[in-house]
N, C-alpha and C positions, 0 to 999 in steps of 0.2 A: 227741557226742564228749567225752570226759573231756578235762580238761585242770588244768594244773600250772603253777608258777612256782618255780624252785628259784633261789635266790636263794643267789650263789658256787657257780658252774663249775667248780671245782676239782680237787685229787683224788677226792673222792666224788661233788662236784654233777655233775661232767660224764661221769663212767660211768654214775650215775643219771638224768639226761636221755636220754640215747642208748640206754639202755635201754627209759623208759618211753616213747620216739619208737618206738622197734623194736617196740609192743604196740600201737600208732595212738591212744595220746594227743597233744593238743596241746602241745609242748610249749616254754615259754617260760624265759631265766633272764638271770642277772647274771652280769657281770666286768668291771670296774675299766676293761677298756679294749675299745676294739669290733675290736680286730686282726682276730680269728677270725671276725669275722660273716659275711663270704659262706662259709666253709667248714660253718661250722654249721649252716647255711639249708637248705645240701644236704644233713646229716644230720637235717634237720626239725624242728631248736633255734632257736626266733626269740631274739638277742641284747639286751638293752641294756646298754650302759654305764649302770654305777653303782656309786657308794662309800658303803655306808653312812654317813658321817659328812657326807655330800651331803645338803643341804632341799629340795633338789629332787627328787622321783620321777616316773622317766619316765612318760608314758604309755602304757597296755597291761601295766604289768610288776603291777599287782593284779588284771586283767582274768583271773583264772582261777578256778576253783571250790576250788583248793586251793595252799597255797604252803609251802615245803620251805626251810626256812634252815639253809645245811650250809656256815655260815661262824665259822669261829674266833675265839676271843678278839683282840684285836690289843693285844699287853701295851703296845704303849706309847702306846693313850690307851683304857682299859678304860673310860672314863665316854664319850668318844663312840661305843662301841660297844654300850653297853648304851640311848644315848640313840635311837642309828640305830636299833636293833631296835627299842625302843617308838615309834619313827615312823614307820617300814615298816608294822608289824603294825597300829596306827590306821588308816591309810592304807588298808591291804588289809580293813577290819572294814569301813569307808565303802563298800566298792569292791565289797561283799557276798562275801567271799571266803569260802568256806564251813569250811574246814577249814585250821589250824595245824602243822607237824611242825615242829618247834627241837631241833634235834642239842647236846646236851650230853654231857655227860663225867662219865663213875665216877668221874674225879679225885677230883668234890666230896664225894667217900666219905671216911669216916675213915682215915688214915693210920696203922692200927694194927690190931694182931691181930684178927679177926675173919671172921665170914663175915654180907656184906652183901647186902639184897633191896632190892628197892622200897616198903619198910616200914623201913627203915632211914633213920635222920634226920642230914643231908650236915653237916659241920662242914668249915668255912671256913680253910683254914691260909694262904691266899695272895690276893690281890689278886683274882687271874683268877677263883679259885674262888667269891669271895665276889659276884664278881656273875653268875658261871651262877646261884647259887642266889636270888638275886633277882630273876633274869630268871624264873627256873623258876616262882617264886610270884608273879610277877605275869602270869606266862601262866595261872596254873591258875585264877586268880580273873577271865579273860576271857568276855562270855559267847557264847562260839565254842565250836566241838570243835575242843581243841589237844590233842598227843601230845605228851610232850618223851620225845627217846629218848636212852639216855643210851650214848654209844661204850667200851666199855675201848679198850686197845694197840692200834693201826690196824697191819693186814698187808695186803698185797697189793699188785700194780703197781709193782714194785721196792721198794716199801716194807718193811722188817723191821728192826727194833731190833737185830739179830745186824749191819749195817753198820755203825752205830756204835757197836757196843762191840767190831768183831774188833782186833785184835792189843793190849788194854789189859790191864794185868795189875792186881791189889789191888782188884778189883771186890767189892762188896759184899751183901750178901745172896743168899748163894748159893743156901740152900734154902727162898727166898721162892716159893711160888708166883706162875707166869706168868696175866696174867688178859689174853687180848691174843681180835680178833676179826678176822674177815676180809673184806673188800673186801665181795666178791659175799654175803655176808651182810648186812651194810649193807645193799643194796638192797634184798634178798629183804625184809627186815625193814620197808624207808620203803614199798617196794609192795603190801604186806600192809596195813600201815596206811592207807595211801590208798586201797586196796578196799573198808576195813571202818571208817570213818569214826565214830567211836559216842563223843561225850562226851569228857569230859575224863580223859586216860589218862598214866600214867609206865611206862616198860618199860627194862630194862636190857638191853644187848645182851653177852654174853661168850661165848666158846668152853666149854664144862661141862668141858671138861677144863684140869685144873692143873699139866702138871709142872714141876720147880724149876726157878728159874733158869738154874742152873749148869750143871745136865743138858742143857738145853733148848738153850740158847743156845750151848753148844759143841757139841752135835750137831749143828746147824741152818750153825753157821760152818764146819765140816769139809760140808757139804753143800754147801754155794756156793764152795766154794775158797776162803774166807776164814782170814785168820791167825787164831790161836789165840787164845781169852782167857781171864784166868787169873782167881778169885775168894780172896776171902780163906776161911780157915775161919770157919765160920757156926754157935756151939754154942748161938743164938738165934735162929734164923729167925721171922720176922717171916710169921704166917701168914694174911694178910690174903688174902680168896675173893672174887670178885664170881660175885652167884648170878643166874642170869638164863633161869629158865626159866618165868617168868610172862608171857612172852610164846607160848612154847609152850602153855602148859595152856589161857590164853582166847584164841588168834588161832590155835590148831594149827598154827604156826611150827616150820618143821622148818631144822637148822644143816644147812648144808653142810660146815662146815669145824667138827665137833665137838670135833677134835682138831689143837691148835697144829702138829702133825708135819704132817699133812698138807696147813698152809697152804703149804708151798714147792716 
């Protein structure tokens, strides 16, 4: 039997647990507190309490052939988050854990016109940003097969950026292209990779389609009954693209939600 350790239950980790429980992998993970553990035992998730910023790691929680960290920056202590991860992932390299997946973020893309691959080199404008990409290269130089995949815009499970921007008016960059992805995409994309297991890999996850802001987001808010939101004019749209189909060409990864319209 395959088996997994996703490490943060979360929005992602816990639709992709109950997922890959529903395929008949073993499947084990983290959250901060063990509330949920008999309810998740019965969807076939064994639980531990754990905080990354914890020196202590339970036992069992490296006890898999592969481990999935789909836990976010924590802005306000970014150095024991980056210290957690490099003590986990030691931890799990001892414990013969065979294979890496660490969820990162386009974020660490340039904030500027362009159209960005996985050949494109991350520049650091923020705190948070400047240590994914230190976690990124000190993953790639492990010698394990680790994948770092990198998220645009997260949609799905109530989630959508059109909540909090409805009723706000003098919004800005209107005819910025949207680079946003979707839930069941995420998965589709961590379970491919845990199929196909090969070396040391970077893949960026985005929807191929781009439309503007403005368009997008006051469609999308007239769709959910949401108050109107107003943009400024935009005679410099900032054309910045996350391109992410190098996970299609080598993994034949097909998007469910190609198009941001039809994540809702």
């Amino acid at each position: 039997m395959q088996s997994v350790t996703i490490i943060g239950l979360g929005w992602l980790g816990l639709p992709l647990a109950e997922f890959l429980a529903g395929r008949g992998w073993q499947v084990s993970g983290s959250k901060r507190t063990a509330d949920q553990q008999n309810a998740l035992a019965k969807r076939g998730i064994t639980l531990y309490p754990f905080e990354l910023g914890s020196r202590s790691i339970p036992n069992g929680l490296c006890n898999s052939q592969a481990m999935v960290i789909a836990v976010p920056p924590n802005r306000a202590d970014l150095i024991g988050y980056q210290q957690g991860i490099k003590r986990l992932v030691k931890q799990a390299i001892l414990q013969k854990v065979r294979q890496i997946i660490f969820i990162s973020s386009t974020s660490i893309l340039p904030q500027r016109a362009g159209r960005f691959d996985e050949n494109s080199k991350p520049e650091a404008d923020n705190a948070t940003s400047n240590i994914l990409i230190e976690l990124e290269h000190w993953l790639g130089g492990l010698a394990i097969e680790t994948d770092i995949l990198r998220l645009a815009g997260l949609v799905g499970k109530q989630r959508h950026p059109a909540y909090a921007l409805a009723g706000k008016s003098q919004l800005a960059n209107a005819n910025q292209p949207v680079n946003l992805v979707h839930l069941q995409d995420c998965i589709q994309a961590i379970y491919t990779l845990l199929c196909h297991p090969n070396g040391q890999r970077l893949y960026h996850l985005c929807a191929p389609l781009h439309p503007t802001r403005s368009d997008y987001y006051r469609r999308i808010a007239r769709r959910l009954g949401l108050a109107d939101l107003h943009f400024l004019a935009d005679n410099a749209p900032l054309d910045r693209v996350i391109l992410a189909t190098k996970i299609e060409r080598e993994l034949g990864f097909r998007y469910q939600f190609p198009d941001p319209d039809s994540m809702i």
